[in-house]
FITORFI-600878 format. One line per field, with one value per residue (C-alpha): x, y, z; residue in one letter; residue number from 1. Coordinates in Angstrom, 1 decimal, padded with zeros to 4 digits. Layout:
<pts>
px	c(X ...)
py	c(Y ...)
pz	c(Z ...)
r	c(A ...)
k	c(NUM ...)
</pts>
This chain:
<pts>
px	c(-018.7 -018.6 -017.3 -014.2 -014.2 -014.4 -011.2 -007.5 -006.1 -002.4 -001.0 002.7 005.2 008.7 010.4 010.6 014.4 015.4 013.3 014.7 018.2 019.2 016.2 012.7 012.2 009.2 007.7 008.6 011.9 012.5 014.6 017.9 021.8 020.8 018.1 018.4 015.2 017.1 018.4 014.7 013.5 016.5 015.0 011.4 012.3 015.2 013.3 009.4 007.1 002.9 001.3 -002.2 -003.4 -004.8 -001.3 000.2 -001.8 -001.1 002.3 004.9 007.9 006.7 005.8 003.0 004.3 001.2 001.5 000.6 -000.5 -001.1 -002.5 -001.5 -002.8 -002.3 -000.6 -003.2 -003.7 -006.4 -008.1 -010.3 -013.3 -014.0 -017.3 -019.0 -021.8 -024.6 -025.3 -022.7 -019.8 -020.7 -019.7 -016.1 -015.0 -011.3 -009.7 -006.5 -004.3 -003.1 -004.5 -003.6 -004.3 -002.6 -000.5 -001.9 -000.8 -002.6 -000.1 003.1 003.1 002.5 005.1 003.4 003.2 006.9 007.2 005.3 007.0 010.6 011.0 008.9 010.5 008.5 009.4 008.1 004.4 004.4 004.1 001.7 -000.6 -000.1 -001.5 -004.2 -005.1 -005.7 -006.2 -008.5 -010.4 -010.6 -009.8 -010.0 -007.4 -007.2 -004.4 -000.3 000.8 003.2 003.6 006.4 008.2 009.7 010.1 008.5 006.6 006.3 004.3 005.0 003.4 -000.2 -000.9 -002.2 000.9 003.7 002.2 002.1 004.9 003.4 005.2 005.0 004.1 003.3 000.9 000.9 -002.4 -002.7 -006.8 -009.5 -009.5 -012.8 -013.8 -015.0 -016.5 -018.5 -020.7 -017.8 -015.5 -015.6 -012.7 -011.6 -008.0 -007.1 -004.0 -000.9 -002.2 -005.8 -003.5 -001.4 -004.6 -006.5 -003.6 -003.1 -006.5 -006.6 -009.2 -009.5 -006.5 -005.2 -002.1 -000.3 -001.4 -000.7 002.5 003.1 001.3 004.5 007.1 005.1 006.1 009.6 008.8 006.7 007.4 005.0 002.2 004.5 004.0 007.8)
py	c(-001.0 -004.4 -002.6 -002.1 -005.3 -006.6 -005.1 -006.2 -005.1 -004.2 -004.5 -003.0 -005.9 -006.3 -009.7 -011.0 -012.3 -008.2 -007.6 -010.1 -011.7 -013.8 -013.9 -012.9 -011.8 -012.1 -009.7 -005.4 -004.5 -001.2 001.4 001.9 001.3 -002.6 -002.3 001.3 003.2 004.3 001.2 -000.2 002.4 001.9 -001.8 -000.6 001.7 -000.7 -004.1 -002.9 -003.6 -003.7 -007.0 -008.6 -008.5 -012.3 -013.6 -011.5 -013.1 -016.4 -015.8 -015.9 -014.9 -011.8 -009.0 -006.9 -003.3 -002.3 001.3 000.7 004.1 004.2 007.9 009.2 012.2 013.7 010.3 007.7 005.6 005.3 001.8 000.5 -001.6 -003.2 -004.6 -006.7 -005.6 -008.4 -011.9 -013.4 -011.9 -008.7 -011.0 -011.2 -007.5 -007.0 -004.3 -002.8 000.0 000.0 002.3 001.2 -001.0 -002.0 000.4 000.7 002.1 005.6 005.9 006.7 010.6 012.8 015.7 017.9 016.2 015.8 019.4 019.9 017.7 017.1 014.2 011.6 009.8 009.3 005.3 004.5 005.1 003.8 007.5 008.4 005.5 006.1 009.7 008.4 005.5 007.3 010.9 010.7 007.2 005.0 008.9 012.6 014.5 017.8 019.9 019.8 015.8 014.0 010.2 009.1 005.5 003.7 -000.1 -003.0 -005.9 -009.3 -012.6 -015.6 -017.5 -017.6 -017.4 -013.8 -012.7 -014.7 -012.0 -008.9 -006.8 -003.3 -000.3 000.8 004.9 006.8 009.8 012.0 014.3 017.8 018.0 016.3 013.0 011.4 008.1 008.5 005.1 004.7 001.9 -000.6 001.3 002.7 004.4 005.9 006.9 004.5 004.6 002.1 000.4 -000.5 -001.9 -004.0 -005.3 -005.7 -007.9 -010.2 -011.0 -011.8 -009.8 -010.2 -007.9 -008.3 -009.8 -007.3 -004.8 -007.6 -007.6 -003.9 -003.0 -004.1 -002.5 001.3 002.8 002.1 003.8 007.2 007.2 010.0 006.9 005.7 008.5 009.3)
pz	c(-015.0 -017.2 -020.0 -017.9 -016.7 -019.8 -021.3 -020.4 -017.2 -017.1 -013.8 -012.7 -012.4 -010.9 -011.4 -008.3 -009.3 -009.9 -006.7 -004.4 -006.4 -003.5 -000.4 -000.2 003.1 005.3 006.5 006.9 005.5 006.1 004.1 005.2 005.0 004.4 001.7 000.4 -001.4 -004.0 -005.3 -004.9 -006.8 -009.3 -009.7 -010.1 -013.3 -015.1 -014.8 -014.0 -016.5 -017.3 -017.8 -017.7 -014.4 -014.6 -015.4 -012.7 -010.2 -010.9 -011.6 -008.1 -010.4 -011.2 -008.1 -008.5 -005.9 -004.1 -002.4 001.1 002.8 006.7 007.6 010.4 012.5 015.9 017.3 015.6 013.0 010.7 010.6 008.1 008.1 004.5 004.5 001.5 000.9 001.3 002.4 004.5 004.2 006.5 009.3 007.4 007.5 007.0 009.0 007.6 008.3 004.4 001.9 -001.8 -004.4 -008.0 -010.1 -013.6 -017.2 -015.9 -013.6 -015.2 -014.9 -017.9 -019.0 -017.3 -014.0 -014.0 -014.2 -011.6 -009.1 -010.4 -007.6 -009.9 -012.6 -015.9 -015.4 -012.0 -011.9 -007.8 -006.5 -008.6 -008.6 -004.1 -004.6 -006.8 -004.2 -000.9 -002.2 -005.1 -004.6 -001.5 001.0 001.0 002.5 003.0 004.1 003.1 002.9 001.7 001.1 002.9 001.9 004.4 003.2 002.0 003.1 001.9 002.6 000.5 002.7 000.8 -003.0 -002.8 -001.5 -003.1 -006.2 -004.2 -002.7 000.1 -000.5 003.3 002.8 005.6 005.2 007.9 007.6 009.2 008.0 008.0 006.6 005.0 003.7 -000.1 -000.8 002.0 001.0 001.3 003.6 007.2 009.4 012.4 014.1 017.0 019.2 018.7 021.8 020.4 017.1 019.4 021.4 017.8 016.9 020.5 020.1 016.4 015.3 011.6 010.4 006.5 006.9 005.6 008.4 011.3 009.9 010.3 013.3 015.9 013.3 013.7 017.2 015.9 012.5 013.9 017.4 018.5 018.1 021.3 023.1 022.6)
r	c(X X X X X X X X X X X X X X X X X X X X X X X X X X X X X X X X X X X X X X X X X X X X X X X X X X X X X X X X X X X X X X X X X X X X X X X X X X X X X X X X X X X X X X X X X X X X X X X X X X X X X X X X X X X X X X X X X X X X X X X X X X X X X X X X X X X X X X X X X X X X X X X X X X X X X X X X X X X X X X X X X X X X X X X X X X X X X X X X X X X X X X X X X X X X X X X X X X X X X X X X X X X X X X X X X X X X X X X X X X X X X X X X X X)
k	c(1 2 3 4 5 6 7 8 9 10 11 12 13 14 15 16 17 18 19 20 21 22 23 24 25 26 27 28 29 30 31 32 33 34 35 36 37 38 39 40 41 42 43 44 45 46 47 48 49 50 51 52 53 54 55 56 57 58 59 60 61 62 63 64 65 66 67 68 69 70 71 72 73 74 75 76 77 78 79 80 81 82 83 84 85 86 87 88 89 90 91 92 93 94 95 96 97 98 99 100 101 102 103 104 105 106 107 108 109 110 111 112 113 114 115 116 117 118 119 120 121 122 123 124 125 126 127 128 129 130 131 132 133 134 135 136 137 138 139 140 141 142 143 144 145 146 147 148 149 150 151 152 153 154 155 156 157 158 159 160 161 162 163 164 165 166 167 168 169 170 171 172 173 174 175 176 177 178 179 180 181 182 183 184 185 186 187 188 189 190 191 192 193 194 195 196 197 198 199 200 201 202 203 204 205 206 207 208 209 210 211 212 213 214 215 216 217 218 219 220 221 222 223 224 225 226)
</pts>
């Protein structure tokens, strides 16, 4: 509503300097021996920070971490069809494979949340503001989940990017999965193969997702048919 609107956004910030000290890279990074979770996660809780979201945007020295949740089920991949409503811009529908969106103040958890799940840290409100994203706004899931991180992904290549950094997590769902705001959103599972073909003939993919699409067989390799 406007009265929301009209109040300051805070948005979650990393400095990109903290994030990235001596390359940015382009592109998935994944978790591993070379770039390790825990000492991203270390960086997210010593240097993060909230700031107004307007600055944050136009700001490339600071990086806003977007969770970036791709459900999974029975060997596919939920893809999503945003659609503006109106005019024009139905012909312009973004298809994406990421569920997320910005981490906010009401993310940090509460006392009580970190008793009841002693793996989130009262500084790093990414987990939180993941669950909050794909569970409880944009997707219902139902059924035993977990949000599984597995690396990053970066694009300086455009302004909207050069702000942004995906927090690859990787939801694998074991019931029934339903779209909550279905005015603006449709979805349905497709095969890694589909992906790959959506991506050879440039359908209009967020970058982001283009990005990820050739990196997933490698990451859940039951979408390979392994």
């Amino acid at each position: 509503g406007a009265s929301r609107t009209a109040a300051m956004e805070f948005t979650h910030v990393v400095p990109r300097a903290r994030l990235f000290p001596e390359w940015a890279p382009h592109g998935f990074l994944a978790f591993g021996p070379e770039f390790e979770q825990a000492s991203f996660l270390d960086t997210v809780q010593e240097f993060g920070f909230f700031v107004e979201r307007a600055h944050a945007e136009r700001d490339p020295s600071l990086k806003q971490p977007i969770p970036y949740c791709v459900v999974i089920q029975d060997g596919k991949v939920l893809l999503l069809t945003r659609s503006k409503k109106g005019g024009e811009a139905r012909l312009h529908d973004k298809l994406s494979i990421g569920v997320g969106g910005h981490v906010e103040p009401v993310d940090l958890p509460t006392p009580e949340e970190l008793a009841l799940r002693p793996e989130w840290s009262p500084r790093n409100p990414i987990p939180k503001a993941a669950r909050r994203e794909a569970t409880e706004e944009e997707l219902e899931v139902e059924g035993d989940h977990e949000l599984e991180p597995v690396g990053l992904i970066n694009d300086d290549s455009n302004p909207v990017g050069a702000v942004h950094v995906g927090i690859v997590m990787l939801l694998h769902a074991t019931g029934p999965v339903r779209i909550r705001e279905t005015e603006q959103l449709s979805g349905r599972f497709v095969t890694l193969e589909e992906l790959d073909e959506l991506v050879r003939s440039g359908a209009n993919l967020e970058t982001w997702s283009s990005l990820l699409v050739p990196e997933l067989g490698r990451l859940v390799p039951q979408l390979a048919g392994a």
